[in-house]
C-alpha positions in Angstrom: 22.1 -34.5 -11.4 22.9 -31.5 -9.0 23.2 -28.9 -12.1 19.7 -30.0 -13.0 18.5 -29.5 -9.4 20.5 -26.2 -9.4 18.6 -25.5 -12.7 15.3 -26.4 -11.4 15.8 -24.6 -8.3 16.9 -21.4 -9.6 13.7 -21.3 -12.2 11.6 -21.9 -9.3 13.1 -18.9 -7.6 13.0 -16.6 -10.4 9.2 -17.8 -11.1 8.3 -16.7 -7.4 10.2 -13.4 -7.3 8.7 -12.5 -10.7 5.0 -13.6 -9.3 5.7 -11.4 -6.6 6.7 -8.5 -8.4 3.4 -8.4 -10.3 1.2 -9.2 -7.7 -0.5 -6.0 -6.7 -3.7 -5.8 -5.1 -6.5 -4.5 -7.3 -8.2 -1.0 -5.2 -11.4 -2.2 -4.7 -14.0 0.1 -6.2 -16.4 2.6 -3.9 -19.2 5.3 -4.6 -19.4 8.2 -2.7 -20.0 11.6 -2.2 -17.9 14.9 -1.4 -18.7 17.4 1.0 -19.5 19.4 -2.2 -22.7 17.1 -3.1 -20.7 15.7 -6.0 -21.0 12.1 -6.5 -18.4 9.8 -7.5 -16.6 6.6 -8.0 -13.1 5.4 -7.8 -13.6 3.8 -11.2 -14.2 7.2 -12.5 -10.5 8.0 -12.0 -8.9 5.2 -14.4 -5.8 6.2 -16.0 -5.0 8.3 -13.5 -3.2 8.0 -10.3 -5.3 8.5 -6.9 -4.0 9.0 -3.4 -6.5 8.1 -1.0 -6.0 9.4 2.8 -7.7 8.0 5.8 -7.6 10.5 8.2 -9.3 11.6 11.4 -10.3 15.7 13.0 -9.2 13.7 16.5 -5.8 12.9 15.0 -2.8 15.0 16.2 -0.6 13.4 13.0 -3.3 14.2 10.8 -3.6 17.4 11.2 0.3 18.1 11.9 0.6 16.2 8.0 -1.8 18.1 6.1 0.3 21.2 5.3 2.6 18.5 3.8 -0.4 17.0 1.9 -1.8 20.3 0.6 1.9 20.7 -1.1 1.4 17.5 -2.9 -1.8 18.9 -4.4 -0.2 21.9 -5.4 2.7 20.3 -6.8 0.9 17.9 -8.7 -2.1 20.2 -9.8 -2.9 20.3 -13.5 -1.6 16.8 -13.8 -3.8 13.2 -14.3 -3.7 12.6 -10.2 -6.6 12.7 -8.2 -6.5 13.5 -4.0 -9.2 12.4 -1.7 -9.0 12.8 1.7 -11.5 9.9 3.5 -12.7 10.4 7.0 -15.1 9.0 9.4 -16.1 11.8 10.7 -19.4 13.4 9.9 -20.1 16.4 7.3 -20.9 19.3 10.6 -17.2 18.1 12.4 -15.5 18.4 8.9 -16.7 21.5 7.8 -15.8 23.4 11.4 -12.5 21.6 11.2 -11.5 22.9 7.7 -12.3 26.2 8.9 -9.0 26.5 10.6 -7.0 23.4 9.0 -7.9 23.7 5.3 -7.5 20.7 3.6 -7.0 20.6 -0.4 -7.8 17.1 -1.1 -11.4 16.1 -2.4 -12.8 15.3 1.2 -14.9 12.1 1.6 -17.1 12.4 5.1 -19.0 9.7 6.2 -16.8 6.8 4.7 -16.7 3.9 7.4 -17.6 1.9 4.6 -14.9 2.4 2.3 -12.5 2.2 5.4 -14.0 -1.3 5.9 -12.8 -2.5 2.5 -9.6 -1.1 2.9 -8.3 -1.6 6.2 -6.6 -4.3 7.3 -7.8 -7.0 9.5 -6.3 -9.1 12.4 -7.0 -12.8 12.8 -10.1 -12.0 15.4 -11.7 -9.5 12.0 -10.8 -6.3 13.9 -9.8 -3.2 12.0 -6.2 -2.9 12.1 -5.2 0.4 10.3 -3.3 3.7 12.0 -3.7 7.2 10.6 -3.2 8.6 8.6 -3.5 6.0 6.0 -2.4 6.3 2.6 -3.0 4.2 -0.4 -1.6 5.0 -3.7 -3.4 3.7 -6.6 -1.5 3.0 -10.0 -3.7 4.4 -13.7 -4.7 0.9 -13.8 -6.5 0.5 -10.6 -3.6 -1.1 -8.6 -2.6 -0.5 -5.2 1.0 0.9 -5.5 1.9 2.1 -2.1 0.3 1.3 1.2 1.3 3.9 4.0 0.3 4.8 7.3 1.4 6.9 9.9 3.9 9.9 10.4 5.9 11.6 7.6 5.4 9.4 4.4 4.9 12.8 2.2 8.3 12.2 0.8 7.6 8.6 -0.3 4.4 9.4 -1.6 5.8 12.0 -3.6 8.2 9.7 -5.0 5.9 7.2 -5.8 3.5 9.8 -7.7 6.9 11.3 -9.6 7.4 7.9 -10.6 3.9 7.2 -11.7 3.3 9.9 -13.5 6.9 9.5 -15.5 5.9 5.6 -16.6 
């Protein structure tokens, strides 16, 4: 009797861990334009792997992570990863703010929507997310990584290396 409870328990164990282990969050799909004109949609970008950054001009970490940011891009460029760069902020802020911080990411203004489905939410429905933000999406549309705040380059560069190599 107790090695079949053992047994039973141990399956039910190994069940949940494995459920676990595959249970990523599909990146919900968005439409929008760049501060180029150019249209787009997240579902454009299947089979590749997208970094999405929720960031702010008013945001000290922002700005003091987007050197680190710009690397990635260069790092990565002529491979299947896409960079956008999402901010609330309107297109006349962004553009005088790029003029001394350039930015190499595909930059999203205007994008309190796609914040909205992305940010979490506390038990009242506030917004509960810090910047930056960073969400990195798989080449099948799954949320990978889920970042916010100082210094997460280095994991974020792992996670892409990784990615990329699978």
């Amino acid at each position: 009797m107790r090695f079949i409870f053992s047994a039973v328990f141990c399956l039910l164990l190994s069940l949940s861990v494995f459920a676990q282990y595959n249970n990523r969050q599909i990146a919900e799909d968005f439409e929008a334009t760049d501060l180029g004109g150019q249209s787009f949609s997240l579902n454009d970008f299947k089979g590749k792997v997208v970094l999405l950054s929720f960031w702010s001009t008013r945001c000290p970490i922002c700005q003091s992570e987007i050197p680190k940011l710009n690397r990635l891009t260069e790092k990565y460029n002529g491979k299947d990863v896409v960079f956008i760069g999402l901010t609330t902020d309107n297109e006349t802020k962004i553009n005088a703010f790029l003029k001394k911080n350039p930015f190499n990411f595909r930059i999203m203004p205007n994008s309190f929507g796609v914040l909205l489905k992305y940010a979490d939410k506390d038990g009242a429905g506030n917004i509960n997310m810090g910047y930056p933000a960073h969400y990195l999406i798989n080449r099948q549309g799954e949320i990978e990584l889920k970042k916010s705040g100082w210094d997460k380059t280095a994991a974020i560069d792992a996670q892409i290396s990784r990615l990329l190599s699978s």
